[in-house]
C-alpha positions as CSV (number, residue, x, y, z in Angstrom):
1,X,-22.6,-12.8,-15.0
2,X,-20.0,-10.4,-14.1
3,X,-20.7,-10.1,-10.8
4,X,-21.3,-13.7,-10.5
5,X,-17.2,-14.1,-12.0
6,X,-16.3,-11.3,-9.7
7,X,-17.2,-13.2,-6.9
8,X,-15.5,-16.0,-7.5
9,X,-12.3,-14.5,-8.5
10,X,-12.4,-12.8,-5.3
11,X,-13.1,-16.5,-3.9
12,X,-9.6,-17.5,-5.8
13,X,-8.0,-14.8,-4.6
14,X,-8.2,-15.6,-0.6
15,X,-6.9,-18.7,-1.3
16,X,-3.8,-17.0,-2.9
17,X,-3.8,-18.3,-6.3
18,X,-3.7,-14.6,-8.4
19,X,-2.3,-13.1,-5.0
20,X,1.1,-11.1,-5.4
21,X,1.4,-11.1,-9.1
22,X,4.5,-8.9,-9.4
23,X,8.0,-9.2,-11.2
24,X,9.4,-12.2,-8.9
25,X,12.3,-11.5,-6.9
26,X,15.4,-13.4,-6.7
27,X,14.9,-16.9,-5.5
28,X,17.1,-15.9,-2.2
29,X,14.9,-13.0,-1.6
30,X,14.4,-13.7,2.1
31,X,17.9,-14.3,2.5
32,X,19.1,-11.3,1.2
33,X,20.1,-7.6,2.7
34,X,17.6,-4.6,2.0
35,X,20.5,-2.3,1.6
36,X,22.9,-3.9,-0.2
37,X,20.2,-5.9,-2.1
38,X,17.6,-3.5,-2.6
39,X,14.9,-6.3,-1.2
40,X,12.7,-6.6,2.2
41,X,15.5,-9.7,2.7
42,X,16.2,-10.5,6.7
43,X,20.3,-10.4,5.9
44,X,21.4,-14.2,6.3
45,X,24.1,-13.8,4.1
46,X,25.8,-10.7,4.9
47,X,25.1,-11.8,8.8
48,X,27.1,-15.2,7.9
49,X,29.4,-13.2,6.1
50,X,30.5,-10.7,8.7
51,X,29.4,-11.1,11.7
52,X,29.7,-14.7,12.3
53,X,32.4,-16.3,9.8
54,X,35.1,-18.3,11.7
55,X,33.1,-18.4,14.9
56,X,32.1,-21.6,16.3
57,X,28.1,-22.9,16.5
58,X,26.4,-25.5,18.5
59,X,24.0,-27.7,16.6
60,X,20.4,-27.1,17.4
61,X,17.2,-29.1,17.3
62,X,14.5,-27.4,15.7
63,X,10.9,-29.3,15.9
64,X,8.6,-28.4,12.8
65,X,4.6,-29.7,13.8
66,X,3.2,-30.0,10.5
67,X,1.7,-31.9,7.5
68,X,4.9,-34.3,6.9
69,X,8.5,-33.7,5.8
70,X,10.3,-35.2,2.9
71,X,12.8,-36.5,5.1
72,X,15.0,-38.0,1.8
73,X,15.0,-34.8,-0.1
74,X,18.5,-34.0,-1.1
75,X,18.2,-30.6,0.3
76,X,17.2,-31.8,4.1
77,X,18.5,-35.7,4.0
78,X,21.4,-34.4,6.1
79,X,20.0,-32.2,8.3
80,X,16.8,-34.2,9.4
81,X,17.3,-35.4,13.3
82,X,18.1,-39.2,14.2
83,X,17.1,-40.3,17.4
84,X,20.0,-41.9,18.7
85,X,18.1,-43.7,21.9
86,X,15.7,-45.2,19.3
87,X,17.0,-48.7,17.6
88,X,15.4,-48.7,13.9
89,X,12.4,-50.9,13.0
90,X,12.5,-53.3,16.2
91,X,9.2,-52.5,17.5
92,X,10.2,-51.6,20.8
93,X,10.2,-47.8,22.5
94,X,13.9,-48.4,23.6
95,X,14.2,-45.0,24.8
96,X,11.3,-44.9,27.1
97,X,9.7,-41.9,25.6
98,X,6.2,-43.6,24.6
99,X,6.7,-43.9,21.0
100,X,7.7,-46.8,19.1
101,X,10.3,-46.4,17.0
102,X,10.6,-42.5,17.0
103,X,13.9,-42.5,14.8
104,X,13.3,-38.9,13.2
105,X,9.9,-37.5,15.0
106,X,6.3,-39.1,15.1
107,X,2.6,-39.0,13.1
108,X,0.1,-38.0,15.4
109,X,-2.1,-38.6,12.1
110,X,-1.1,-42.1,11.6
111,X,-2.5,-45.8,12.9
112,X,-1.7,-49.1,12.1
113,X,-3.1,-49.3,8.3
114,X,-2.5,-45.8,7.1
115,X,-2.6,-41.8,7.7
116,X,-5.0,-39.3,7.4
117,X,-4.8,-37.1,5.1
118,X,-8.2,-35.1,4.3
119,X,-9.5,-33.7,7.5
120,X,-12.5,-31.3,8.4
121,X,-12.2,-28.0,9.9
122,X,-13.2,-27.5,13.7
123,X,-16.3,-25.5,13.0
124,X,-17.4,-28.6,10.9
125,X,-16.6,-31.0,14.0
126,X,-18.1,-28.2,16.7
127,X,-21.3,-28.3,14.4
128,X,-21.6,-31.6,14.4
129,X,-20.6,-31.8,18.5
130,X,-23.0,-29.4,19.3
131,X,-26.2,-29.4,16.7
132,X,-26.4,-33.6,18.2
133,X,-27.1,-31.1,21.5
134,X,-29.3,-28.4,20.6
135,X,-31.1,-28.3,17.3
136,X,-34.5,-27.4,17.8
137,X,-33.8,-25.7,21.6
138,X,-34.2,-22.8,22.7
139,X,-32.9,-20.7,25.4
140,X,-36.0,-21.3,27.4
141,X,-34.7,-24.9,27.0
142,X,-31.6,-24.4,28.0
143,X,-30.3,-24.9,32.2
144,X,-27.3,-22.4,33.1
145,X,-24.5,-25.4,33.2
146,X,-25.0,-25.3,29.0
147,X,-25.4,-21.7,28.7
148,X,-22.1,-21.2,27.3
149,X,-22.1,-24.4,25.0
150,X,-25.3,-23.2,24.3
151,X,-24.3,-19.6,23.0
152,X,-21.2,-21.0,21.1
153,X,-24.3,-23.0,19.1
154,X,-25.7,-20.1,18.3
155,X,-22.8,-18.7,16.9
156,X,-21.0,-21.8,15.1
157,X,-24.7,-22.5,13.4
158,X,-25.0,-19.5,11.3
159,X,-21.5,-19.8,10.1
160,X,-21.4,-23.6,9.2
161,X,-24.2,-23.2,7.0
162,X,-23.4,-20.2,5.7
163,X,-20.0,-21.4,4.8
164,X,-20.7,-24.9,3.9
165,X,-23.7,-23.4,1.3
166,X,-21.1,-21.1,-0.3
167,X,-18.7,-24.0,-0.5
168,X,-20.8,-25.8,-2.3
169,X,-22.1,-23.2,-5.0
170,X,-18.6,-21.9,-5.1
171,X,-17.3,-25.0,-6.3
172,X,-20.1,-25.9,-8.8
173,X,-20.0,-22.1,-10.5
174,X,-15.8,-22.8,-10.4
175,X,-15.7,-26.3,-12.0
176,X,-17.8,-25.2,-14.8
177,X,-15.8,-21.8,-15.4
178,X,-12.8,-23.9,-15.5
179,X,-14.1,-26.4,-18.0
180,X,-15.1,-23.7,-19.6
181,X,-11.8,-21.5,-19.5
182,X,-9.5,-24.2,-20.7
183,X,-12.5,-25.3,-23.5
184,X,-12.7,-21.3,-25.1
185,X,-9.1,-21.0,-24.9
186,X,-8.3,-24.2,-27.1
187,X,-11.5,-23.0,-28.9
188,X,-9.5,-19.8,-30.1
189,X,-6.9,-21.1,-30.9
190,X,-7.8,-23.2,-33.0
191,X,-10.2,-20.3,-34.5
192,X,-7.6,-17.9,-35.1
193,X,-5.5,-20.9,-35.7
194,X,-2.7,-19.2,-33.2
195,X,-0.4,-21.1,-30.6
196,X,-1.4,-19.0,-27.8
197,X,-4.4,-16.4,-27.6
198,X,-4.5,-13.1,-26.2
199,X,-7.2,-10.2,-24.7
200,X,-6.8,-7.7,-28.3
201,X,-6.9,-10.6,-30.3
202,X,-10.0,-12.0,-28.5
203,X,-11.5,-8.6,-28.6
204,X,-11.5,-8.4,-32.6
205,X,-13.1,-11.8,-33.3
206,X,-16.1,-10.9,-35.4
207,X,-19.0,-13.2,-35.7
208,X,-22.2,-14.5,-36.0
209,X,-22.1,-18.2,-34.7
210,X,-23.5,-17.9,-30.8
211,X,-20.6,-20.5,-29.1
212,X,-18.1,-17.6,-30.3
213,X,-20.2,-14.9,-29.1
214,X,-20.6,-16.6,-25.6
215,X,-17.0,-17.9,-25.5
216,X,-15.5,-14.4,-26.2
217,X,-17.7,-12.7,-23.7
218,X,-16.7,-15.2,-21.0
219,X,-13.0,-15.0,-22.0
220,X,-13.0,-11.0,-22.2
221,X,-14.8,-11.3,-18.3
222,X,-12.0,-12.8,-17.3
223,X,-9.3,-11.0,-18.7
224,X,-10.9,-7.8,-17.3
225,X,-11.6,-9.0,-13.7
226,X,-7.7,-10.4,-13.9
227,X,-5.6,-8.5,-16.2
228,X,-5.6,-7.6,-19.6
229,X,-2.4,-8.6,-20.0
230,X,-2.4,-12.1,-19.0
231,X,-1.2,-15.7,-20.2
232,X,-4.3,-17.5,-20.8
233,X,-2.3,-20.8,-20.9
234,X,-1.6,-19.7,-17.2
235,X,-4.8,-18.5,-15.8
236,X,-5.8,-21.7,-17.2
237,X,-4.0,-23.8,-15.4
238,X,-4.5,-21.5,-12.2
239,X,-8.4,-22.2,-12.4
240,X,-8.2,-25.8,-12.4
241,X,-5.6,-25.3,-9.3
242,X,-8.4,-23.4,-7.5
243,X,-11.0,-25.3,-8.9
244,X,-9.4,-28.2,-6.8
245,X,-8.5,-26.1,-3.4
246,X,-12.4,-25.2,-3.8
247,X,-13.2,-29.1,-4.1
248,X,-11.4,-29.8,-1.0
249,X,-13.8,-27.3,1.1
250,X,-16.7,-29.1,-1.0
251,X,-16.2,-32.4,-0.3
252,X,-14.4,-32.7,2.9
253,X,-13.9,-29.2,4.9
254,X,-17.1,-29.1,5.2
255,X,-18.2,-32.7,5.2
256,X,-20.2,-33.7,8.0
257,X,-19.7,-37.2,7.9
258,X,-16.3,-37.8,7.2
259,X,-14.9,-39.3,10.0
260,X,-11.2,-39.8,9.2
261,X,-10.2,-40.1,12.3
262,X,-10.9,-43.4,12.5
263,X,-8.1,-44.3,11.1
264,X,-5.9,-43.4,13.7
265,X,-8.0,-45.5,16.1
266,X,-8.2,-43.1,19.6
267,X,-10.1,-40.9,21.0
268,X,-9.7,-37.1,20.4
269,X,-11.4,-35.9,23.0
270,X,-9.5,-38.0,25.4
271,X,-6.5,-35.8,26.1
272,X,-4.1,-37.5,28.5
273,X,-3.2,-40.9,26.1
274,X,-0.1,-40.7,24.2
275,X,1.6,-43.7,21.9
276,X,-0.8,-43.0,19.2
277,X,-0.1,-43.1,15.5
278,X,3.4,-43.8,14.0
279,X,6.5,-43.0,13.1
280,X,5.6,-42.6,9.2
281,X,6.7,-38.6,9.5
282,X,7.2,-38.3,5.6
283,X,3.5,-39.2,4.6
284,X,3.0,-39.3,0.7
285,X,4.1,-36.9,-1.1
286,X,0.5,-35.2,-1.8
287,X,0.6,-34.7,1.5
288,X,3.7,-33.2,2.9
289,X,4.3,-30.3,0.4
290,X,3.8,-27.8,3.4
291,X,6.2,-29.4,5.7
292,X,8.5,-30.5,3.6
293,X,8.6,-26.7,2.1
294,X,8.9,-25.5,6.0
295,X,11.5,-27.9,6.4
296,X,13.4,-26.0,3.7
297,X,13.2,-22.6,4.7
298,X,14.3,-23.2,7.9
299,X,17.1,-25.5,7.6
300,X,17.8,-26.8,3.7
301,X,21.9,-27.8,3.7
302,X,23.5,-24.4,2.9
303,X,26.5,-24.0,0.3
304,X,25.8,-27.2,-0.9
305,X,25.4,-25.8,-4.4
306,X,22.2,-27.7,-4.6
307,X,18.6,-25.7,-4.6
308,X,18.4,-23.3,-2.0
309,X,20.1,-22.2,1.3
310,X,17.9,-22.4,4.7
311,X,18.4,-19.8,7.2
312,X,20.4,-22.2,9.7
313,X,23.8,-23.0,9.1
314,X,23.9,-25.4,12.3
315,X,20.4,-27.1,12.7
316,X,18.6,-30.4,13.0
317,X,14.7,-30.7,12.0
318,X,12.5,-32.9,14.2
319,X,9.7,-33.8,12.2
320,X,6.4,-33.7,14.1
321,X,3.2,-34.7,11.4
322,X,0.3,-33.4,13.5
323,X,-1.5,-31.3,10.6
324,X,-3.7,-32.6,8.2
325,X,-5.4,-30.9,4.9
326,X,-8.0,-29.4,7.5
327,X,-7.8,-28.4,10.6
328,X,-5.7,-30.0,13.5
329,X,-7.0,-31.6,16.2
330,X,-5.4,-29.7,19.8
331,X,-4.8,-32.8,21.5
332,X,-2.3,-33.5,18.8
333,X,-1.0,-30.0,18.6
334,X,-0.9,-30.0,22.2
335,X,1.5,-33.6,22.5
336,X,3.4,-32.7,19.8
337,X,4.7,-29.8,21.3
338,X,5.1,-31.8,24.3
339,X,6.8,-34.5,22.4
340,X,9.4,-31.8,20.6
341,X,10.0,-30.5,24.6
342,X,11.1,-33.6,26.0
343,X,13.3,-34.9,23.0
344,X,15.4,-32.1,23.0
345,X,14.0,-29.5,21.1
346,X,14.8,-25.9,22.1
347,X,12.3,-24.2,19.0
348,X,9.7,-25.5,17.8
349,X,7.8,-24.1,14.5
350,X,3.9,-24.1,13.7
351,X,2.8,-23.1,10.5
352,X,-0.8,-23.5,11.5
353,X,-4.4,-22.7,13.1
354,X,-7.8,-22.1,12.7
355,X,-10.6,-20.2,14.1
356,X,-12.1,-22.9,16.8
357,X,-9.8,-24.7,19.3
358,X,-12.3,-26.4,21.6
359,X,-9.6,-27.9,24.6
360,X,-7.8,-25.1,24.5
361,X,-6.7,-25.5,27.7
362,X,-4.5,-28.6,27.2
363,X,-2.6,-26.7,24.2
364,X,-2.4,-23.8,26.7
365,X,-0.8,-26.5,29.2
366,X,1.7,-27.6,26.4
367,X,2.3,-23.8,25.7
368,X,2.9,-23.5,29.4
369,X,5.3,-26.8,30.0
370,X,7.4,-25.5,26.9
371,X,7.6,-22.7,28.4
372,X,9.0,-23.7,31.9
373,X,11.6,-25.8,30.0
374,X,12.9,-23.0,28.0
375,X,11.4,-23.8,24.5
376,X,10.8,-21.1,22.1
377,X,7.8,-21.6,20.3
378,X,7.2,-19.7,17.0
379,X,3.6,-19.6,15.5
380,X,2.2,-18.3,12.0
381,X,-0.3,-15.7,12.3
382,X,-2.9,-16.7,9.7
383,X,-4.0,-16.2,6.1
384,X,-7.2,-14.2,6.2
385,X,-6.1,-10.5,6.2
386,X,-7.4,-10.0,9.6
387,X,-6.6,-8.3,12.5
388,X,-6.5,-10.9,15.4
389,X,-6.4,-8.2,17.8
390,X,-10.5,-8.7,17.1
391,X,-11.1,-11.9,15.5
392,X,-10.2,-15.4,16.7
393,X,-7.1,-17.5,15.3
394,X,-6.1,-20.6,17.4
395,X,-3.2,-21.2,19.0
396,X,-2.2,-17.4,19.8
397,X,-0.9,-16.2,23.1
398,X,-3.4,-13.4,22.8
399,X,-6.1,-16.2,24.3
400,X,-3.4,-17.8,26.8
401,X,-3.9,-18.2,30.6
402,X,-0.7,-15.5,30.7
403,X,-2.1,-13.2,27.5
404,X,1.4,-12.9,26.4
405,X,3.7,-15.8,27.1
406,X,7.6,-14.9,26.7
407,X,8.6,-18.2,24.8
408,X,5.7,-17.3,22.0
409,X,6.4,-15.6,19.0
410,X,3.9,-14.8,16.8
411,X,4.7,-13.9,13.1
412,X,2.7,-12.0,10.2
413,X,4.2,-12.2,6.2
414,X,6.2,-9.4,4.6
415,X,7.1,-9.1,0.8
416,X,10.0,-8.1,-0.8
417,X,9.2,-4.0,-1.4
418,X,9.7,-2.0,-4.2
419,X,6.1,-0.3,-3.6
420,X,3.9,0.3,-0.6
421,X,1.5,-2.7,-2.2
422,X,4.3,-5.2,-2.0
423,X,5.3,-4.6,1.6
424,X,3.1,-6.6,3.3
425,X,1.6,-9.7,2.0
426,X,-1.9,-9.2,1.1
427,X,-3.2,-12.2,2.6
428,X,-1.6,-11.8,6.4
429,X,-3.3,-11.4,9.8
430,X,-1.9,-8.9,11.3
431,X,-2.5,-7.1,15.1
432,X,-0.7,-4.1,17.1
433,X,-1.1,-6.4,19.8
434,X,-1.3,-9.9,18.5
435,X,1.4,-10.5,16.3
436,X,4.7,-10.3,17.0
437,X,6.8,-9.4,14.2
438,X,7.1,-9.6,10.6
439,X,8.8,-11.8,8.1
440,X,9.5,-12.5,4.2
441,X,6.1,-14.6,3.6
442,X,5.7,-14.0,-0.1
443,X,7.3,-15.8,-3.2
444,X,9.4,-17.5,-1.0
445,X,11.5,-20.4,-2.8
446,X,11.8,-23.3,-0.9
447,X,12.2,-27.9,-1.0
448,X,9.2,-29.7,-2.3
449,X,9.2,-33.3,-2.5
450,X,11.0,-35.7,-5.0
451,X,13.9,-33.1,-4.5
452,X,12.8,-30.9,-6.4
453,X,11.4,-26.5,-5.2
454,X,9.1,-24.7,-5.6
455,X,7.9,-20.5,-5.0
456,X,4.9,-20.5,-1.8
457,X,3.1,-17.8,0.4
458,X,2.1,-17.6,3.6
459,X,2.2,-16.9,7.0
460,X,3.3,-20.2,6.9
461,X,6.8,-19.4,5.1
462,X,6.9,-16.3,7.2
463,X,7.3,-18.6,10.6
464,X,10.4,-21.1,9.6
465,X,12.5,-17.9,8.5
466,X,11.7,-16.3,11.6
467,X,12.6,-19.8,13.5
468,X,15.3,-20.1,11.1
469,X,16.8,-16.9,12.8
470,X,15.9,-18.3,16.6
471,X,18.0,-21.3,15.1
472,X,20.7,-19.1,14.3
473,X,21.2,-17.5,17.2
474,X,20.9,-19.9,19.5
475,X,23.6,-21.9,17.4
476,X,26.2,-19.0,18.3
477,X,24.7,-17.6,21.4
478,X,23.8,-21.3,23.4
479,X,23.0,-19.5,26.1
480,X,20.3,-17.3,25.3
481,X,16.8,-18.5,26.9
482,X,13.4,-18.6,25.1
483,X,12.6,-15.1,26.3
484,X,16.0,-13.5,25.2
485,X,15.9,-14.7,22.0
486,X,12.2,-13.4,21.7
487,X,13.2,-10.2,23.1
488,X,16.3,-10.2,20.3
489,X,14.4,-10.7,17.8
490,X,11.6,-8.1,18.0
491,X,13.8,-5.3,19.4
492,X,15.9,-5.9,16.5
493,X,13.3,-5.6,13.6
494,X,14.6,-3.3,10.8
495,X,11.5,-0.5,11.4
496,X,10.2,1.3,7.9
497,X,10.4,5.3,9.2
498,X,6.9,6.1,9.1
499,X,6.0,3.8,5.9
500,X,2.6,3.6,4.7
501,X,1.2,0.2,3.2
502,X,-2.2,-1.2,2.3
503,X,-3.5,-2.7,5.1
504,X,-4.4,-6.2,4.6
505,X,-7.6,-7.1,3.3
506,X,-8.4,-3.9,1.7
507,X,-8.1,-2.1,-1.5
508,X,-7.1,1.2,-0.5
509,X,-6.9,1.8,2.9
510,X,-3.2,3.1,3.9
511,X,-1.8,2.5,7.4
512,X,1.0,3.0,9.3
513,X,3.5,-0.3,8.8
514,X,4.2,-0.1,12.3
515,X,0.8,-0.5,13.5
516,X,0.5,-4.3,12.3
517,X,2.5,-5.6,14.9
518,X,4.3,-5.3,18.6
519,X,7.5,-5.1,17.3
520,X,6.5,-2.8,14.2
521,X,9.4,-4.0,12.1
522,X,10.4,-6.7,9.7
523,X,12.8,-9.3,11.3
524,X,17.1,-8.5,10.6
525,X,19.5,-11.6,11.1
526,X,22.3,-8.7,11.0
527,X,20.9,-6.7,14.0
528,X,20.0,-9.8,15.7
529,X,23.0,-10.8,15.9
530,X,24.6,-7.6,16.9
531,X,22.2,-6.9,20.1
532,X,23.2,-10.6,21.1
533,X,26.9,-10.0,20.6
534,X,26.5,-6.7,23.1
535,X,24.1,-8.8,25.9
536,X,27.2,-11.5,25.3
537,X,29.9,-9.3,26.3
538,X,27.6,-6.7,28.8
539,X,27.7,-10.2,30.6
540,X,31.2,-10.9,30.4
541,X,31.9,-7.5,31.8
C-alpha cells in the first residue's frame, strides 16, 4: 500500500496542492525589497517610493487572455478598461471592430446560450483528430504527404492512453483515500474523544478491533509520506481539493467525447472568422478564479486600503476570456491577441499553454502582427518542472518562425528565499535558453471573486508581476518600444552571485540559479527603473 499512497501523493503534489509548505511570507511578498525586506520581492514599493514619487505616468492598457475576470471586484472595478467607441447593450459593433458590444474585452469561449467552461486538452482532441486517420495503419500504409501526421500519431497515441489510463486509476485510488481520510480522522476523534487528532496520538492507539487497526495504518501512511507534523483537519480538506483537480482529468481532460465546443457554435479549425462568442468576459465565478487572480496581481487599485496593491499604479485591464479549464484552442489565442493589438493594448499577459498547438502558425502570425505594432507580449513558462530548452510547451518563442522574437518575454516562478529550497518554485519550467526571466510565482496573495483574495502558485502568478512591471514602466517611460522594455527588464534582473538551488523537478540535484534562464536573474522594479531613467536621459543628451 505504501507505494500505492506514494504515488499518488506524488500525483497531488504536481498539481501543487502540498507544494511550498513553508512559514508564509508577508502577503506583499512580491511587492517587497530583498534588502530592505529580507524577501525575493521585485521592489514596487521602494521603486514608487524613490524613484518615481511626484513624477507623472500615462495610463496604460494591459490585455490579460485568460479564463474570465471579475470585472466588479472591489479591488479591479476601477481599473477594468471601458471601451469608449462601444455603446452598451445595443447590439450593434458601433466601433467597427467585429465584436458586438465589446465594452470591456470579449469571450472567445462564449455563444449565444452560454460559455464553456470544461474543455479537453489538445492531446485529447489530436487523438481524436488523428486516430479517425490511422488506427490500424501502418507505415507501409502510409503515402509521404501523411508522413509527418502520421509520425505525430505515433507519438500522441502512446501518451493519450498512457495518460488517460493513469487518469482514471488515479482518480478512483484518490476518491476512496479521501473518503477514507476524512472518515478515520472523524473516526479518532471520536475514539479518543479529542477535537482534533494528531500523528503521536494516532501512533499509541492500542487495539484489537480490525477498522482501528486498518484506519491507523492508513492515517500513519499518510502522515509519514506528508509530514509528521501535520493538521489532519487540513490535509483533509486538501485531499478532497485534489481529489476534485484529479476528477477534472477523469472526466473531461481526457474525455473523448466531450465536445464543448459546440456551444460556441464555429468552427475551430477554421482560422480566419472572427465575431464569435460574446462579450460575457466575467464568466461565473467557478470559472474565472485564474483571471480574476491575474487581474489582481497586475493591476488591483493600489493605496486604496482595501486587499492588496497590484504592481501598476497607472493601468487599465482588457479582459480577453479565451482559456477554458483545459487547454485553449490557438485560433482563439491567436485572435485574442489580435483583438488586444488593435484595441489599444501595448502588453498583453498569458498565463497559459500546453504541450500540443496544432496551427501553430496562425498564433505565430498573431505573435508576429503584435510584434510589428509594438506590443509586448508576456507568457508563463509552465507548471511541470521541465526544462523547455528540451520538451515542448506551447506558445514559446523558442518554436517561433524568428526563434526568439523581441516583443516575447517568457517568465519562470521564483519564491520568496530564506533557503536554497525556497528560491525557485518547485513546480516551474525553467530553460537557459527558453525562459526569459524569473518572477515571485509562489504564495502570491492576490483578488478572487466576490471581492474577496486569496494565496496561488504558478508560473501563472509569475507572468502578471512581470507584466505588472512592463506596465510600470511604460506608464513613466511612454516611449519605450516592446523590445526596450524586454531588454530592461532582463538586463536588470537582481542576479544571486553564484547561488545554488534545487533544480526543479528533482530532490536533490543542485544547480547554478543562473542557468534556469537567459537573463539568470529574478526581475527588480528598482533597477528597472534606473536603466530606463539613464537610456531616458543618454537620449536627451
Amino acid at each position: 500500500m505504501k507505494r500505492i499512497l506514494t504515488t499518488v501523493l506524488m500525483a497531488v503534489l504536481s498539481i501543487g496542492v502540498f507544494a511550498q509548505e513553508q512559514t508564509p511570507p508577508p502577503k506583499n511578498w512580491f511587492n517587497l525589497d530583498p534588502v530592505e525586506d529580507k524577501v525575493n520581492g521585485i521592489s514596487t514599493e521602494r521603486t514608487y517610493k524613490e524613484l518615481l514619487a511626484g513624477k507623472q505616468s500615462k495610463t496604460v492598457l494591459v490585455a490579460v487572455i485568460d479564463s474570465g475576470i471579475d470585472i466588479d471586484h472591489e479591488d479591479l472595478k476601477d481599473v477594468i478598461w471601458i471601451n469608449e467607441d462601444e455603446i452598451p447593450g445595443n447590439g450593434i459593433d458601433d466601433d467597427k471592430n467585429g465584436y458586438v458590444d465589446d465594452i470591456h474585452g470579449w469571450n472567445f469561449l462564449g455563444g449565444a446560450n452560454g460559455n464553456v467552461d470544461k474543455e479537453t486538452y489538445e492531446l485529447t482532441r489530436e487523438y481524436k483528430r488523428l486516430s479517425a486517420r490511422f488506427e490500424n495503419k501502418t507505415s507501409k500504409d502510409i503515402d509521404r504527404k501523411e508522413k509527418e501526421e502520421f509520425e505525430l500519431w505515433l507519438e500522441i497515441k502512446p501518451e493519450f492512453e498512457r495518460k488517460y489510463n493513469e487518469a482514471q486509476s488515479q482518480y478512483m485510488l484518490f476518491a476512496r483515500l479521501a473518503t477514507d481520510i476524512d472518515r478515520y480522522n472523524r473516526l479518532f476523534k471520536a475514539y479518543l474523544n479529542v477535537d482534533k487528532i494528531n500523528y503521536e496520538l494516532v501512533k499509541e492507539v492500542k487495539s484489537n478491533d480490525a477498522i482501528i487497526d486498518m484506519s491507523k495504518a492508513l492515517m500513519l501512511n499518510i502522515w509519514e509520506n506528508v509530514d509528521e507534523t501535520a493538521d489532519m483537519d487540513e490535509l483533509a480538506k486538501e485531499f478532497a481539493t485534489a481529489e476534485k483537480e484529479l476528477s477534472k482529468d477523469a472526466k473531461f481532460r481526457y474525455n473523448l467525447e466531450l465536445n464543448a465546443r459546440e456551444i460556441i457554435g464555429d468552427d475551430p479549425n477554421r482560422l480566419d472568422d472572427i465575431g464569435y462568442g460574446n462579450n460575457d468576459v466575467k464568466g461565473k465565478d467557478t470559472d474565472n478564479f485564474h483571471g480574476t487572480h491575474v487581474a489582481g496581481i497586475i493591476a488591483a487599485k493600489r493605496d486604496n486600503g482595501i486587499g492588496m496593491d497590484g504592481v501598476a499604479n497607472d493601468v487599465r485591464i482588457m479582459a480577453l476570456r479565451a482559456v477554458p479549464d483545459g487547454d485553449e484552442y490557438d485560433k482563439d489565442v491567436a485572435n485574442a491577441i489580435r483583438y488586444a493589438v488593435d484595441n489599444g493594448a501595448k502588453i498583453v499577459n498569458m498565463s497559459f499553454g500546453k504541450g500540443y498547438s496544432p496551427n501553430l502558425e496562425y498564433v505565430q502570425e498573431a505573435i508576429e502582427y503584435a510584434n510589428e505594432k509594438g506590443v509586448l507580449l508576456v507568457h508563463a513558462a509552465g507548471n511541470s518542472a521541465e526544462n523547455t530548452d528540451e520538451t515542448k510547451n506551447f506558445p514559446n518563442d523558442k518554436f517561433g518562425k524568428k526563434q526568439d522574437w523581441s516583443n516575447w518575454l517568457e517568465v519562470g516562478a521564483s519564491s520568496w528565499g530564506g533557503t536554497e529550497d525556497n528560491f525557485v518554485g518547485s513546480f516551474s519550467n525553467y530553460g537557459k535558453k527558453s525562459v526569459d526571466v524569473f518572477a515571485p510565482g509562489v504564495a502570491i496573495y492576490s483578488t478572487k471573486p466576490d471581492n474577496s483574495y486569496e494565496d496561488a502558485q504558478g508560473t501563472s502568478m509569475a507572468s502578471p508581476v512581470t507584466a505588472g512591471l512592463a506596465a510600470m514602466l511604460l506608464s513613466y517611460f511612454p516611449d519605450l518600444s516592446a523590445d526596450q522594455l524586454k531588454d530592461i527588464i532582463m538586463k536588470s534582473t537582481r542576479k544571486l552571485d553564484g547561488l545554488k538551488v534545487t533544480e526543479p523537478g528533482t530532490i536533490d540535484n543542485m544547480v547554478d540559479f543562473s542557468k534556469l534562464s537567459v537573463s539568470g536573474g529574478i526581475i527588480n522594479a528598482y533597477e528597472a527603473v534606473k536603466l530606463a531613467q539613464s537610456m531616458q536621459m543618454g537620449s536627451k543628451n
